[in-house]
N, C-alpha and C positions, 0 to 999 in steps of 0.2 A: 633662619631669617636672612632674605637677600641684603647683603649692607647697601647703604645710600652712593651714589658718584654723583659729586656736583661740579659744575663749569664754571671758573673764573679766571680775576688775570691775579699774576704776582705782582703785589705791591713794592713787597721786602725781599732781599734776597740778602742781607747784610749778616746773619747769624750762618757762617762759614765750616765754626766749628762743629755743630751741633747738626747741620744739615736738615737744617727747617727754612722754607719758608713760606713765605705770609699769602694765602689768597682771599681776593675780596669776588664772592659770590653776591650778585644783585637778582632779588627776583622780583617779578610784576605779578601784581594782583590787585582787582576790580575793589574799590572802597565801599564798603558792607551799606554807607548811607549815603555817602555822595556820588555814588556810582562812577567814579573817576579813576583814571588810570592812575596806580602806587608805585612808586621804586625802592624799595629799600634795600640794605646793602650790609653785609655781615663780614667779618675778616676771620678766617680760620687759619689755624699752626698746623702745618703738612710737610711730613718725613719727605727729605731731594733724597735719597740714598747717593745718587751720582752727581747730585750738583750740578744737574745740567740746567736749571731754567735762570734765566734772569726778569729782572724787572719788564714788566711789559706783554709776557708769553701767558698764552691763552691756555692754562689748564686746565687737566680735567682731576679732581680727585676722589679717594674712595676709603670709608669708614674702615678705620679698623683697632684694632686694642690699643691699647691707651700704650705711649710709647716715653712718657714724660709728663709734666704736669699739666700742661697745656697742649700737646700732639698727640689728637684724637684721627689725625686724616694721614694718608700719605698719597703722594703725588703718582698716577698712572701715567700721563705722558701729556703730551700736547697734542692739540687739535688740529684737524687741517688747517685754521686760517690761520695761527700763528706759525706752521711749516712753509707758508707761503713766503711771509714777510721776511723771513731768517735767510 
C-alpha cells in the first residue's frame, strides 16, 4: 500500500530533543449542502532527523511507522517555494 505525503508549513519547531516538528496541513473541499468553498486545517507530529526546518518552511511529509506516541509522519524535505524564500 503506497503511504500518503502531505503539504504543509511548520508551525513548531521548539521540541529540539526529540526531533519533531509540528506541521499544519489545510485542505479544501466543496460543502456537501452549501456548496461553498471549506478550509480546514489539521497539525500533525513529523520526525526532522536533521533539524533542518524552522518555523514558517513549506513541507512536504510522508506516512510511516509509528515512531513515538504521537509521530506517525516524518519530514521528506521542503518545497520549491519555501527554497526560494530561504
Amino acid at each position: 500500500m503506497p503511504k500518503r505525503v502531505l503539504q504543509g508549513v511548520v508551525v513548531s519547531d521548539k521540541n529540539v530533543q526529540t526531533k519533531t516538528v509540528v506541521v499544519q496541513v489545510e485542505r479544501r473541499f466543496i460543502h456537501p449542502m452549501m456548496g461553498k468553498t471549506v478550509r480546514r486545517s489539521k497539525k500533525y507530529h513529523a520526525h526532522d532527523e536533521a533539524k533542518a526546518h524552522k518555523v514558517g518552511d513549506i513541507v512536504r511529509i510522508r506516512e510511516c511507522k509509528p515512531i513515538s506516541k504521537l509521530k506517525r509522519w516524518e519530514v521528506i524535505g521542503r518545497t520549491g517555494e519555501a527554497e526560494g524564500k530561504a
